[in-house]
PDB file of the backbone (N, CA, C, O) and the ligand in Angstrom, with CONECT records:
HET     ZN  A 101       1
ATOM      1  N   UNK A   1     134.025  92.950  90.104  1.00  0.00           N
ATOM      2  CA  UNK A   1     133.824  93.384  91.489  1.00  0.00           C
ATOM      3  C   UNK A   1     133.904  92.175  92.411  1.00  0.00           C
ATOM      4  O   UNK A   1     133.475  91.034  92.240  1.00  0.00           O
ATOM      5  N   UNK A   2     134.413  92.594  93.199  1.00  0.00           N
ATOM      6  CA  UNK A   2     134.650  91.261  94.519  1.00  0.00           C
ATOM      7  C   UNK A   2     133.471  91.188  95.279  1.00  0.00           C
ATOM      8  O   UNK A   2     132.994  92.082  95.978  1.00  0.00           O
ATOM      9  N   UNK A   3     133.117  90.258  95.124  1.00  0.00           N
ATOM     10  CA  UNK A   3     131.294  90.382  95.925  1.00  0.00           C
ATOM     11  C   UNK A   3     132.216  90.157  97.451  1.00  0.00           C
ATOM     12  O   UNK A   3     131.434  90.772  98.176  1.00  0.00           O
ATOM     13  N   UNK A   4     133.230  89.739  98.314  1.00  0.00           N
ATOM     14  CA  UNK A   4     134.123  89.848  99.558  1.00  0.00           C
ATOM     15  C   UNK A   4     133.772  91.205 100.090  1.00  0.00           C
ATOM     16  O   UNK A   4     133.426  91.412 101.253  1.00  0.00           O
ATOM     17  N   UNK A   5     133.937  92.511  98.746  1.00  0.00           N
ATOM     18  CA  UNK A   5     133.808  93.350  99.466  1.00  0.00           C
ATOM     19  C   UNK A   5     132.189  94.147  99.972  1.00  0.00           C
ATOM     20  O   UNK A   5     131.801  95.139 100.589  1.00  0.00           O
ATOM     21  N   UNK A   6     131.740  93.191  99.382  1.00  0.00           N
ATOM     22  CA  UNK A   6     130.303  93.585 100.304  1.00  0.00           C
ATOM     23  C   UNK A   6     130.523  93.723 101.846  1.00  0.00           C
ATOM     24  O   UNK A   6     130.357  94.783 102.449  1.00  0.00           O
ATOM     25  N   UNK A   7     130.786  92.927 102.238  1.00  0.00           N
ATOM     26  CA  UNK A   7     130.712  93.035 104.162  1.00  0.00           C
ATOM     27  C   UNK A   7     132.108  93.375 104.517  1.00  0.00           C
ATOM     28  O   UNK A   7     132.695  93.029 105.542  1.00  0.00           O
ATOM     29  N   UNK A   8     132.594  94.134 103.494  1.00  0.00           N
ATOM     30  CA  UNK A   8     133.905  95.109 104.301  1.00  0.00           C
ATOM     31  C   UNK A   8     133.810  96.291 104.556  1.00  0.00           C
ATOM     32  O   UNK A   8     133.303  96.812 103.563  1.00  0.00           O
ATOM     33  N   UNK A   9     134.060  97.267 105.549  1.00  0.00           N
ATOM     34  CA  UNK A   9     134.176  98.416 105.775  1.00  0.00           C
ATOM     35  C   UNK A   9     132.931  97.855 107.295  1.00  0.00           C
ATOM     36  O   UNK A   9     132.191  96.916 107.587  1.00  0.00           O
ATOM     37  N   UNK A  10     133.543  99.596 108.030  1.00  0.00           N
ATOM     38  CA  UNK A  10     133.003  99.574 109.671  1.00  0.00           C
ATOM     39  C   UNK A  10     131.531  99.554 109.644  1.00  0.00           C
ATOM     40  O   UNK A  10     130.866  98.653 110.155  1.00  0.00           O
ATOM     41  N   UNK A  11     130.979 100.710 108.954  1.00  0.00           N
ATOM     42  CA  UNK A  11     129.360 100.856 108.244  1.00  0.00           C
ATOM     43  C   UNK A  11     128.782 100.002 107.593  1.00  0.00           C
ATOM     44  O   UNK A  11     128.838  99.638 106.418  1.00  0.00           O
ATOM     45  N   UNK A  12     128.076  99.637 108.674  1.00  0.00           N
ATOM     46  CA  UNK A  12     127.541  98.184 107.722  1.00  0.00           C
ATOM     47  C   UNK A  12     126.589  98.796 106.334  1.00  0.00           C
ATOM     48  O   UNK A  12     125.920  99.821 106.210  1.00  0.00           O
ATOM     49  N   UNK A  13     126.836  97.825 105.536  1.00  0.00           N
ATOM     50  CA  UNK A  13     125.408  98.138 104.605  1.00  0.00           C
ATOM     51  C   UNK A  13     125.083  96.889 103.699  1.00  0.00           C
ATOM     52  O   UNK A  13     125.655  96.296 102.785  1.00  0.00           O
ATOM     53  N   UNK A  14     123.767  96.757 104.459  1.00  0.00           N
ATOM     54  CA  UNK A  14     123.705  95.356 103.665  1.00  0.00           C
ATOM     55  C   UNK A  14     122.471  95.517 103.535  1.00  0.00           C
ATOM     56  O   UNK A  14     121.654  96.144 104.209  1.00  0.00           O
ATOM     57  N   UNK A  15     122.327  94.506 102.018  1.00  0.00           N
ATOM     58  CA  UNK A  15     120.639  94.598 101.216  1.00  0.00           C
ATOM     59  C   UNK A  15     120.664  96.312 100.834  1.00  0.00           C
ATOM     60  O   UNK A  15     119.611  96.942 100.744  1.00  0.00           O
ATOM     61  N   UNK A  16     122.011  96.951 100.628  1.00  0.00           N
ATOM     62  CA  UNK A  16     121.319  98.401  99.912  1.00  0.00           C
ATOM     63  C   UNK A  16     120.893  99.358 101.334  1.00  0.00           C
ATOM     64  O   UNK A  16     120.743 100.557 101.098  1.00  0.00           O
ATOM     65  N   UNK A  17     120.697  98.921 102.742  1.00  0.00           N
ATOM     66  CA  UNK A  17     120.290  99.964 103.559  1.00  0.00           C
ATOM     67  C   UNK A  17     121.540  99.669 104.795  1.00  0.00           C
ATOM     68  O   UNK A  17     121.755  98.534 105.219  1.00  0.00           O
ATOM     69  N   UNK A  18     122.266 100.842 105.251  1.00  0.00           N
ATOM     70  CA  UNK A  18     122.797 101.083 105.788  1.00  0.00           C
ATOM     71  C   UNK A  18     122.207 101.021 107.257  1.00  0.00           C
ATOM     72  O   UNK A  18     120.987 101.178 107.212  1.00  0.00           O
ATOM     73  N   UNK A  19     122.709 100.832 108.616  1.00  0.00           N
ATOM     74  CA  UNK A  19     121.787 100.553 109.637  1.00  0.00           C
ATOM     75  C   UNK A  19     121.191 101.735 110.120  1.00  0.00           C
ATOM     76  O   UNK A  19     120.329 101.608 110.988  1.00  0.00           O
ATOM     77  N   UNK A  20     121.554 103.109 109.633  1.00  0.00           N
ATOM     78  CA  UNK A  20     121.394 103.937 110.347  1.00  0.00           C
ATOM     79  C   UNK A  20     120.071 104.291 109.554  1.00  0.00           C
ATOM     80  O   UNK A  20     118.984 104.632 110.021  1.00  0.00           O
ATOM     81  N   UNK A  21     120.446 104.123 108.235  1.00  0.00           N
ATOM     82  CA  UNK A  21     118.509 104.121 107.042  1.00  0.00           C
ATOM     83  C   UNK A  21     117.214 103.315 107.342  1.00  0.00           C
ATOM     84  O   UNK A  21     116.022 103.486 107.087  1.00  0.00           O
ATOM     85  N   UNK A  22     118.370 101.800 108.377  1.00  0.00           N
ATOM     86  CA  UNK A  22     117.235 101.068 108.673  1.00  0.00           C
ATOM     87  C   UNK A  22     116.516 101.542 109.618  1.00  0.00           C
ATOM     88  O   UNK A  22     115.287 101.613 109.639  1.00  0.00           O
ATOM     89  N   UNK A  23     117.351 101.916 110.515  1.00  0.00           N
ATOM     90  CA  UNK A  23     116.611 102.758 112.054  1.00  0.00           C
ATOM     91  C   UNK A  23     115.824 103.485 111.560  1.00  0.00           C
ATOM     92  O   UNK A  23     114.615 103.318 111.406  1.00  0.00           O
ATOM     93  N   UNK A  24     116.608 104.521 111.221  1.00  0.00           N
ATOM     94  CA  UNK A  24     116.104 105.920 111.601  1.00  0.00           C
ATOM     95  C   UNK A  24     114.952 106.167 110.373  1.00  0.00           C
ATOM     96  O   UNK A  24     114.104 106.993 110.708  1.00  0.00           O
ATOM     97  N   UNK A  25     114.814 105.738 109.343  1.00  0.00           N
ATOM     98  CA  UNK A  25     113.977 105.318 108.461  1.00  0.00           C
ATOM     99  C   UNK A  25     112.586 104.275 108.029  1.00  0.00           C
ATOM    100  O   UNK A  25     111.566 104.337 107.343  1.00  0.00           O
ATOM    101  N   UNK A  26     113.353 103.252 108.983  1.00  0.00           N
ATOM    102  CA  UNK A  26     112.326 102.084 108.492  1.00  0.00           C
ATOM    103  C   UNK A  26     111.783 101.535 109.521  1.00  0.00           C
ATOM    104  O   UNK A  26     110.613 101.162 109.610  1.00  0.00           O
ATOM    105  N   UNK A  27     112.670 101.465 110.380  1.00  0.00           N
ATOM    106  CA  UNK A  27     112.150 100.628 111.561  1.00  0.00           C
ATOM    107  C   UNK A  27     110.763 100.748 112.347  1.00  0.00           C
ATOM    108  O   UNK A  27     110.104  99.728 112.551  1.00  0.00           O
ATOM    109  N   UNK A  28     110.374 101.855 112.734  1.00  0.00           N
ATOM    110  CA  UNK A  28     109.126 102.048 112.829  1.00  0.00           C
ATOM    111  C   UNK A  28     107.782 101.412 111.783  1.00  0.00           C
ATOM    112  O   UNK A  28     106.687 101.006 112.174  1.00  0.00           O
ATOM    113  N   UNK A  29     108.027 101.449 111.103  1.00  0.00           N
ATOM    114  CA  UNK A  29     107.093 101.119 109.528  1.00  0.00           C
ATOM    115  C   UNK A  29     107.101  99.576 109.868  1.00  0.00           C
ATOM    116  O   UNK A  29     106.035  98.965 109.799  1.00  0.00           O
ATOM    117  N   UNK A  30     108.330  98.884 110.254  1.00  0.00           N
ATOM    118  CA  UNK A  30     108.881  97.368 110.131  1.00  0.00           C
ATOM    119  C   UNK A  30     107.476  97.318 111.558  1.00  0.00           C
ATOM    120  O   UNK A  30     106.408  96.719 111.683  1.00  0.00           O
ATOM    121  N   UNK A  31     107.965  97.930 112.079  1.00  0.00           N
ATOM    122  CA  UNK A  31     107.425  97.221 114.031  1.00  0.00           C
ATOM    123  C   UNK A  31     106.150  97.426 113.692  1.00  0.00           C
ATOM    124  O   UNK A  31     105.496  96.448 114.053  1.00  0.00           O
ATOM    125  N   UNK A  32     105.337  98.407 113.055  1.00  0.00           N
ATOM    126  CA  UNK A  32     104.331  98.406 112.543  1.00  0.00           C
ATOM    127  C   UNK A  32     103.372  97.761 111.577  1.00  0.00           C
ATOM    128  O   UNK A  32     102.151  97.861 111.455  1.00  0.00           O
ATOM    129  N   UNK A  33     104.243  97.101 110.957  1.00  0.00           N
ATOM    130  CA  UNK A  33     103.843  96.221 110.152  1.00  0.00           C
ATOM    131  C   UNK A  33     103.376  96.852 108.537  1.00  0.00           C
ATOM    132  O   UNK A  33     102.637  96.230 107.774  1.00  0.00           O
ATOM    133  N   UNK A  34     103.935  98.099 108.258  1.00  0.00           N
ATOM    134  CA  UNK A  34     103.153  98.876 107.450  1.00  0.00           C
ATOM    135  C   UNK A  34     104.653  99.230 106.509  1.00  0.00           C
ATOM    136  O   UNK A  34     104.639 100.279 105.866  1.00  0.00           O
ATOM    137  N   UNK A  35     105.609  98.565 106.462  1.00  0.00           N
ATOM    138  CA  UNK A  35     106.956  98.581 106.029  1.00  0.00           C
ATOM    139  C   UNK A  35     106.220  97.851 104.203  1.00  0.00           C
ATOM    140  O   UNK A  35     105.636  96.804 103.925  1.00  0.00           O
ATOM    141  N   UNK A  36     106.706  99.193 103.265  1.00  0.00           N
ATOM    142  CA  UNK A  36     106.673  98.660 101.991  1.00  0.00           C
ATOM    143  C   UNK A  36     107.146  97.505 101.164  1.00  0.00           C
ATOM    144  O   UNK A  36     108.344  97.496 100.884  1.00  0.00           O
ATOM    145  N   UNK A  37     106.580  96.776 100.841  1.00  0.00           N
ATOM    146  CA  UNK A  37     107.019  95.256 100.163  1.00  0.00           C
ATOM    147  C   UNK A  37     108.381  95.524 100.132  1.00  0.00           C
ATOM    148  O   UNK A  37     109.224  95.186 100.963  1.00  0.00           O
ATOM    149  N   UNK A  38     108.548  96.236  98.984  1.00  0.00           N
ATOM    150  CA  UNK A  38     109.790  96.150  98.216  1.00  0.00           C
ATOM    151  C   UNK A  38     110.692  96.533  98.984  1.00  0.00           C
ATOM    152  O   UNK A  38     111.816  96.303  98.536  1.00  0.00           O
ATOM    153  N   UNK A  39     110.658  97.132 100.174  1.00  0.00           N
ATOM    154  CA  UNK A  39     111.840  97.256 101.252  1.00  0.00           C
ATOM    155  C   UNK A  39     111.863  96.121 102.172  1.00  0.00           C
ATOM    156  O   UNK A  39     112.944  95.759 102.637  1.00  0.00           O
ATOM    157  N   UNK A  40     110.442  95.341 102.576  1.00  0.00           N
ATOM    158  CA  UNK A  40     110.644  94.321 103.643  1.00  0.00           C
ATOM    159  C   UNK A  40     111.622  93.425 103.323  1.00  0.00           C
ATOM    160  O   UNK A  40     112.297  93.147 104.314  1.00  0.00           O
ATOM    161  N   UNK A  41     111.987  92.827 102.259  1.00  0.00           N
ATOM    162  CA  UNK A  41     113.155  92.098 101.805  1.00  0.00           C
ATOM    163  C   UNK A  41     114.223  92.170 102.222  1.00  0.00           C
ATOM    164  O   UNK A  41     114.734  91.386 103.023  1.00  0.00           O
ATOM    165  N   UNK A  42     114.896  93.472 101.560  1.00  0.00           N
ATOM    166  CA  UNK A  42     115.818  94.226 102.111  1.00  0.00           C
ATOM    167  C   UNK A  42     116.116  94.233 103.260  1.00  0.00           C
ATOM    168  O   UNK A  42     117.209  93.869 103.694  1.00  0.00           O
ATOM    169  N   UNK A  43     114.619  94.904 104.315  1.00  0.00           N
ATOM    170  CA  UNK A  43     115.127  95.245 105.625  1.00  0.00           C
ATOM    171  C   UNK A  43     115.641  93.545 106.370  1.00  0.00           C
ATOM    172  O   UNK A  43     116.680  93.345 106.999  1.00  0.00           O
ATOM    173  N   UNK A  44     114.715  92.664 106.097  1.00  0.00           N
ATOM    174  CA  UNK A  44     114.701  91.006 106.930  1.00  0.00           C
ATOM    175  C   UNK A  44     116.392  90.513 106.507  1.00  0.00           C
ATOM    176  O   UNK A  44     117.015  89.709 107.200  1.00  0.00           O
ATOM    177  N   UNK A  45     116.799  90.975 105.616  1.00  0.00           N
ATOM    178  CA  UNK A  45     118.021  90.118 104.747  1.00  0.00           C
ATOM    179  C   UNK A  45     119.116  91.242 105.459  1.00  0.00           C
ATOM    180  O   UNK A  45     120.071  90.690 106.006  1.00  0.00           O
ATOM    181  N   UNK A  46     119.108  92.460 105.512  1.00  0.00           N
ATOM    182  CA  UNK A  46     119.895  93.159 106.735  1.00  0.00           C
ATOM    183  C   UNK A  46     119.703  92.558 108.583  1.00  0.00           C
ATOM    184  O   UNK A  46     120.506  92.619 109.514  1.00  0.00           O
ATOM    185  N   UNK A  47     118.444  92.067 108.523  1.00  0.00           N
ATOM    186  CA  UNK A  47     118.473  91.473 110.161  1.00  0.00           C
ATOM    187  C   UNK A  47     119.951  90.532 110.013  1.00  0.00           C
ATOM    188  O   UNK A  47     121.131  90.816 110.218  1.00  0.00           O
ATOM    189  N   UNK A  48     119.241  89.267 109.548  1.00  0.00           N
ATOM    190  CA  UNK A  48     120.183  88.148 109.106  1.00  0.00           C
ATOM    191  C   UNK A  48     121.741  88.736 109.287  1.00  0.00           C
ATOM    192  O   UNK A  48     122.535  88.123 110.000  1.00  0.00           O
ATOM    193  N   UNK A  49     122.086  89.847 108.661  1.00  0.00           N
ATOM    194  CA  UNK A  49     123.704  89.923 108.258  1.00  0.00           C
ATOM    195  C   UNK A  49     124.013  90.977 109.704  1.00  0.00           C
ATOM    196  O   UNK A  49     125.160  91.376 109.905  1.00  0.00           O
ATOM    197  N   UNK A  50     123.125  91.273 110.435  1.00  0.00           N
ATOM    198  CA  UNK A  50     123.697  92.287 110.985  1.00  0.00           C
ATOM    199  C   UNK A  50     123.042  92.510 112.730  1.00  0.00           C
ATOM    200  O   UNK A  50     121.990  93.102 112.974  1.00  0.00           O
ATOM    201  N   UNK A  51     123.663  92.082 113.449  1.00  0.00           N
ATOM    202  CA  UNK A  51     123.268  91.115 114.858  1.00  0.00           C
ATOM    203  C   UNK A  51     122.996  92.576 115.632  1.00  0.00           C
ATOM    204  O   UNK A  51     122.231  92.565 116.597  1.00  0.00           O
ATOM    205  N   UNK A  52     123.654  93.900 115.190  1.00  0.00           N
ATOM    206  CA  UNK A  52     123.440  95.143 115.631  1.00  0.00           C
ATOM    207  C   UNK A  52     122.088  95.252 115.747  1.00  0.00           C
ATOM    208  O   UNK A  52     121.365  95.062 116.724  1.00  0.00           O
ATOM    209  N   UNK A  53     121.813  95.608 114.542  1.00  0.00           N
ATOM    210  CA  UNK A  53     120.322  95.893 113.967  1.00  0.00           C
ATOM    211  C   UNK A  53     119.047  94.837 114.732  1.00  0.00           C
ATOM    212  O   UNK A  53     117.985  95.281 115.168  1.00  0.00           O
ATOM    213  N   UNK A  54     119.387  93.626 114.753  1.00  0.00           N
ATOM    214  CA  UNK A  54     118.737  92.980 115.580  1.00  0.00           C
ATOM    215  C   UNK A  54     118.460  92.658 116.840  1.00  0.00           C
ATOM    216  O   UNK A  54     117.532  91.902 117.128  1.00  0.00           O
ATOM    217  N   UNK A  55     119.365  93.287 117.844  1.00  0.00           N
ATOM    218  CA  UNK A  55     119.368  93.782 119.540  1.00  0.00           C
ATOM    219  C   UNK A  55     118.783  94.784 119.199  1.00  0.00           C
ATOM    220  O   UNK A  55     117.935  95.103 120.032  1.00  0.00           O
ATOM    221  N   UNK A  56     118.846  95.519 118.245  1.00  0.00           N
ATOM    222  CA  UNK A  56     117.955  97.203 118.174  1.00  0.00           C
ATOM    223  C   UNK A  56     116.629  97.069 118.512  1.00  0.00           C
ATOM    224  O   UNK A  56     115.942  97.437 119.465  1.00  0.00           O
ATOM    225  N   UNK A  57     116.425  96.413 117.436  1.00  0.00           N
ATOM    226  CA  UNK A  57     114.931  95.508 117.104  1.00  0.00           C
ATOM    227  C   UNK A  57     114.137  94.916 118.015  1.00  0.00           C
ATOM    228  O   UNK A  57     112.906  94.908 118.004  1.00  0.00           O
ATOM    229  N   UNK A  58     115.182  94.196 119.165  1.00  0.00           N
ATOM    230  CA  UNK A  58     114.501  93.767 120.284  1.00  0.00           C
ATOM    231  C   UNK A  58     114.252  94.527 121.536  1.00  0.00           C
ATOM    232  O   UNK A  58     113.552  94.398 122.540  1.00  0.00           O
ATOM    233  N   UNK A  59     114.919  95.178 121.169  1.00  0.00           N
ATOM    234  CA  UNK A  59     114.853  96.436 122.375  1.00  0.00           C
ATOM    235  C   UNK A  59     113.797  97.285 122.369  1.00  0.00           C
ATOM    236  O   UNK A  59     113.046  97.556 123.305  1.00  0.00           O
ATOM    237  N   UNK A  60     113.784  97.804 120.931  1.00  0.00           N
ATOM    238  CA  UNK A  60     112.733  98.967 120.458  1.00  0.00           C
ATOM    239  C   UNK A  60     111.050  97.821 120.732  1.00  0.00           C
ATOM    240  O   UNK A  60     110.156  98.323 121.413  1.00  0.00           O
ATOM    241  N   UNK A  61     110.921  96.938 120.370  1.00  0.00           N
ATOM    242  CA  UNK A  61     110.239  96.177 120.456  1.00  0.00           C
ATOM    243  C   UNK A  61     109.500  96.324 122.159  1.00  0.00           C
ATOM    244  O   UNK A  61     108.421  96.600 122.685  1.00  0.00           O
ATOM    245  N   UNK A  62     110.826  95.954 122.513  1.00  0.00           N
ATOM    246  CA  UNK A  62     110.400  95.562 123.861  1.00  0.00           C
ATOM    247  C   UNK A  62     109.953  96.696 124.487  1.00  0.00           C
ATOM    248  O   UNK A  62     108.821  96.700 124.972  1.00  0.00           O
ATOM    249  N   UNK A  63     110.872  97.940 124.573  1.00  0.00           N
ATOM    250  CA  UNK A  63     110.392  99.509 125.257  1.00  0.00           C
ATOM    251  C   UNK A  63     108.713  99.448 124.412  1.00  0.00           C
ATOM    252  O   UNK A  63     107.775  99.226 125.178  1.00  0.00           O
ATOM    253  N   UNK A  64     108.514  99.558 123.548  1.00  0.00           N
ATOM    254  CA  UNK A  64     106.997  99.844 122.707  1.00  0.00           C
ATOM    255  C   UNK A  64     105.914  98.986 123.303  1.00  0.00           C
ATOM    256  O   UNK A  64     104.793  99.490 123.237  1.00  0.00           O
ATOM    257  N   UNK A  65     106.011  97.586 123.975  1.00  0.00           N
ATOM    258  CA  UNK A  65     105.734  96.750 124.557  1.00  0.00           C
ATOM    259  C   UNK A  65     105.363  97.546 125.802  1.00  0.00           C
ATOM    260  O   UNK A  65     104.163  97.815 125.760  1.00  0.00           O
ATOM    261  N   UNK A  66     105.966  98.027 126.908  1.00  0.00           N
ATOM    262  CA  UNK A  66     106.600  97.931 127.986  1.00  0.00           C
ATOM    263  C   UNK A  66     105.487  99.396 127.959  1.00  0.00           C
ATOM    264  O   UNK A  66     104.352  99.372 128.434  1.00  0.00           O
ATOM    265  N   UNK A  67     105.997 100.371 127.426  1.00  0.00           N
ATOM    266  CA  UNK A  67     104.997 101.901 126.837  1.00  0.00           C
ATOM    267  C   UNK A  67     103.326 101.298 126.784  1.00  0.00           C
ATOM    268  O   UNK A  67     102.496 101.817 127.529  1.00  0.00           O
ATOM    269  N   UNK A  68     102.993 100.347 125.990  1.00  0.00           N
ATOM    270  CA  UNK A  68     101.608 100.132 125.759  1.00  0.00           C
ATOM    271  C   UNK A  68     101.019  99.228 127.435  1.00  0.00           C
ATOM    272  O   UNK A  68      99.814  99.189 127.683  1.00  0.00           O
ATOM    273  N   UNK A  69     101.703  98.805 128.077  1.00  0.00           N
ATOM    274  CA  UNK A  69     101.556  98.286 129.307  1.00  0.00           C
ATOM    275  C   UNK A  69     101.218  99.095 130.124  1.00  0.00           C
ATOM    276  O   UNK A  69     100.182  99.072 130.790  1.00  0.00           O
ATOM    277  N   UNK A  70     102.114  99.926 130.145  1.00  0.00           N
ATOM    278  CA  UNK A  70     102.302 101.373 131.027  1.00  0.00           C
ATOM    279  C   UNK A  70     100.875 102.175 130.959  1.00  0.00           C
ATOM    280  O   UNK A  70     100.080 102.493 131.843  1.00  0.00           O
ATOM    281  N   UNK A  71     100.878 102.349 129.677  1.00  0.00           N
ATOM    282  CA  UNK A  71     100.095 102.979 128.960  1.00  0.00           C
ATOM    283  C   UNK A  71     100.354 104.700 129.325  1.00  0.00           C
ATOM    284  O   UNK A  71     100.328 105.603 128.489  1.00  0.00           O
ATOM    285  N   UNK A  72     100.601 104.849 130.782  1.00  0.00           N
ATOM    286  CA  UNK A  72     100.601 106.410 131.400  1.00  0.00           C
ATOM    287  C   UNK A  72     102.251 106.708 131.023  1.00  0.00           C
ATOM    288  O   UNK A  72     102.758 107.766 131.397  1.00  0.00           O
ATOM    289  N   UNK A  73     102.882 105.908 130.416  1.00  0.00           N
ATOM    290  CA  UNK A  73     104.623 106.883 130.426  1.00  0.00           C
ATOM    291  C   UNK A  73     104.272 108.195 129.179  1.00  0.00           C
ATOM    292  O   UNK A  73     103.531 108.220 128.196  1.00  0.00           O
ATOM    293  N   UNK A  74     104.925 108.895 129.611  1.00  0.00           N
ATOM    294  CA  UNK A  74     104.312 110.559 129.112  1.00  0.00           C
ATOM    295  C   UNK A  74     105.261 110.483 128.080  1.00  0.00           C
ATOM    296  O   UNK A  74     104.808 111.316 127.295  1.00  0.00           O
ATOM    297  N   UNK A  75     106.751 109.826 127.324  1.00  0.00           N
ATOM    298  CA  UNK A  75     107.574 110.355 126.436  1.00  0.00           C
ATOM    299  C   UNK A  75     107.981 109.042 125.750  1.00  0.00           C
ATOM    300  O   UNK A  75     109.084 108.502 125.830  1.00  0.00           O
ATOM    301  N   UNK A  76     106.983 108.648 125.110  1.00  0.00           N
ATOM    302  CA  UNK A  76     107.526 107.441 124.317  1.00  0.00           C
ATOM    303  C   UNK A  76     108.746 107.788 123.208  1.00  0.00           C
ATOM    304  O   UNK A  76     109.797 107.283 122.814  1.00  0.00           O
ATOM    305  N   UNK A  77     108.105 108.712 123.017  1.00  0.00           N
ATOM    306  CA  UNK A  77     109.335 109.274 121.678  1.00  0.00           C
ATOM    307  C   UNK A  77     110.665 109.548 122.208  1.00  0.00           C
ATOM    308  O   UNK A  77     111.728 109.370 121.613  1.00  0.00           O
ATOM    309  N   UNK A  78     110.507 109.976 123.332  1.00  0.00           N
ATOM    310  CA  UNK A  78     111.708 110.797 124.152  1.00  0.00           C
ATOM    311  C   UNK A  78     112.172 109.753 124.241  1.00  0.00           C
ATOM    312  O   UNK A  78     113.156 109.723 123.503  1.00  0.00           O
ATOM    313  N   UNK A  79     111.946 108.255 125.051  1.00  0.00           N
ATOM    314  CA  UNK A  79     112.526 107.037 125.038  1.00  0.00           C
ATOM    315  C   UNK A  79     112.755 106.520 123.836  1.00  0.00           C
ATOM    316  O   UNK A  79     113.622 105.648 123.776  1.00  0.00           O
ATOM    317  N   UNK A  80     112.140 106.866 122.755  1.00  0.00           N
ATOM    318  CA  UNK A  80     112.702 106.122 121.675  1.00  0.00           C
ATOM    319  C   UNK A  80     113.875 107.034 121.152  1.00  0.00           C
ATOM    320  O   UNK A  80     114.699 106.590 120.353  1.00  0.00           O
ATOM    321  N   UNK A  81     113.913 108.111 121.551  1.00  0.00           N
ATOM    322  CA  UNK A  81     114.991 109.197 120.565  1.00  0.00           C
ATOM    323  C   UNK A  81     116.385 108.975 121.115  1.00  0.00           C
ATOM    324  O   UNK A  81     117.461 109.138 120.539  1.00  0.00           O
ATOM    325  N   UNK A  82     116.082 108.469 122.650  1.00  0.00           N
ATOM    326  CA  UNK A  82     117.339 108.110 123.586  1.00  0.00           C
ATOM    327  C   UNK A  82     117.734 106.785 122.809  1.00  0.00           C
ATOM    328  O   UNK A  82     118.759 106.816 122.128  1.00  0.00           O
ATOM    329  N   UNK A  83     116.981 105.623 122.872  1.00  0.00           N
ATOM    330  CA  UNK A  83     117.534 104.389 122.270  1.00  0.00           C
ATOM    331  C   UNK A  83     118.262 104.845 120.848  1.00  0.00           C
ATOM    332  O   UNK A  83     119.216 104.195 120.420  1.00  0.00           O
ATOM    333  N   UNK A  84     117.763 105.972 120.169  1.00  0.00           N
ATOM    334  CA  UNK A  84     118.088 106.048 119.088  1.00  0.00           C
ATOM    335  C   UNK A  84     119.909 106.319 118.945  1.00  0.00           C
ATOM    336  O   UNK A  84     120.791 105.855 118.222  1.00  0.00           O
ATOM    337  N   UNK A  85     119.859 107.218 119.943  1.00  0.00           N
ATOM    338  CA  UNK A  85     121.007 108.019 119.805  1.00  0.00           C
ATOM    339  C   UNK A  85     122.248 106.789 120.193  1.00  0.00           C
ATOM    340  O   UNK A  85     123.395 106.737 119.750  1.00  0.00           O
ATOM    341  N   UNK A  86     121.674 105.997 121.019  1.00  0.00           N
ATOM    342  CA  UNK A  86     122.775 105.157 122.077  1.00  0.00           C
ATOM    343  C   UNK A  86     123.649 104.109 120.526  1.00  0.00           C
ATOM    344  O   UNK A  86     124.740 103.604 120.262  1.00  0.00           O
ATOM    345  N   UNK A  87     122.211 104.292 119.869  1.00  0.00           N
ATOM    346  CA  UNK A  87     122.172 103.065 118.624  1.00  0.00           C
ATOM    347  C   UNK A  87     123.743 103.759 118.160  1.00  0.00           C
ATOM    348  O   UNK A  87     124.932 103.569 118.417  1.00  0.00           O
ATOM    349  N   UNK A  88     122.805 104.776 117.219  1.00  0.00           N
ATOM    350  CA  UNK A  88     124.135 105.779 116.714  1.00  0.00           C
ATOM    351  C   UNK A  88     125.609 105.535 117.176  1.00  0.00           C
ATOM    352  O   UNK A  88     126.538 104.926 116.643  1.00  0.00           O
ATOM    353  N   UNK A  89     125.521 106.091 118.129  1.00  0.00           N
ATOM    354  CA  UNK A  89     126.742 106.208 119.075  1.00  0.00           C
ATOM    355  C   UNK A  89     127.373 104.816 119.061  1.00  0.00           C
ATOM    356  O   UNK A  89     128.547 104.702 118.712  1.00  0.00           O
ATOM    357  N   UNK A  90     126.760 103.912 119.368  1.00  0.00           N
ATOM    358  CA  UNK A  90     127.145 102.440 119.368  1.00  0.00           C
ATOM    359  C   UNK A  90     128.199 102.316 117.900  1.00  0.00           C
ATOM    360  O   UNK A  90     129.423 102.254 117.786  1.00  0.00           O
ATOM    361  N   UNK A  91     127.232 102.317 117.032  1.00  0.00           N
ATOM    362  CA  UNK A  91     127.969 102.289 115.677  1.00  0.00           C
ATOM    363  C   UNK A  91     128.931 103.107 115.378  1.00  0.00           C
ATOM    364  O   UNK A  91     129.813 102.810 114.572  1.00  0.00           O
ATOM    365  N   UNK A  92     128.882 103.961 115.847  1.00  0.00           N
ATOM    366  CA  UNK A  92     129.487 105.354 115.429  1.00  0.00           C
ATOM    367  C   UNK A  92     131.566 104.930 116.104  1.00  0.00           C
ATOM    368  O   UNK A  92     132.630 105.179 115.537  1.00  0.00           O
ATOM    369  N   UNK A  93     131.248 104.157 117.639  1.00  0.00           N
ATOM    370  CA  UNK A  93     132.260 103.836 117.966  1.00  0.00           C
ATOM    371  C   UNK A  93     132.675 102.561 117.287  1.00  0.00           C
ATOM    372  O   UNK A  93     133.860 102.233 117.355  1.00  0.00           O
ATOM    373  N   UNK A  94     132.006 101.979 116.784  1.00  0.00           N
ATOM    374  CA  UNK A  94     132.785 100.638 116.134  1.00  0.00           C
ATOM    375  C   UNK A  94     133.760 100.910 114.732  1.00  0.00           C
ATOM    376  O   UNK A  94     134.358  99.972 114.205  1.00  0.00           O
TER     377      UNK A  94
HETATM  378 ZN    ZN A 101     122.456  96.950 110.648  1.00  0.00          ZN2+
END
């Protein structure tokens, strides 16, 4: 096997999680700090390879930030389901 073809194809997938498993799966758990050992590896070694995933990260970060400030915004989820989708879509066009 050509280890080359690890970082070929449009879908990223690196460390075993695809970005859309990392999102829509992990990421919460990660920002929380409550992300299972045996995936934190994984997920940190996908930051590294994948600059997508890591504007995600800072964003989601930052809105969750920005929400606990607020404290009164009524749809955190609703804002997070929007970032979610844009994510998607982002990838989805590359
Ligand atoms: Zn990614």
């Amino acid at each position: 096997m050509n280890p080359n073809d690890f970082r070929t194809g449009s879908e990223t997938t690196v460390a075993r999680l695809t970005c859309r498993d990392l999102i829509l799966q992990h990421l919460d758990a990660y920002v929380d700090g409550t992300l299972a050992a045996e995936l934190l590896g994984d997920f940190e070694y996908h930051l590294t390879r994948c600059p997508a995933c890591v504007a995600y990260l800072h964003t989601y970060r930052r809105t969750r930030e920005m929400s606990r400030e607020a404290a009164v915004i009524a749809t955190p989820s609703g804002m997070r389901a929007e970032l979610r989708q844009f994510l998607l879509t982002h990838l989805h066009d590359e």
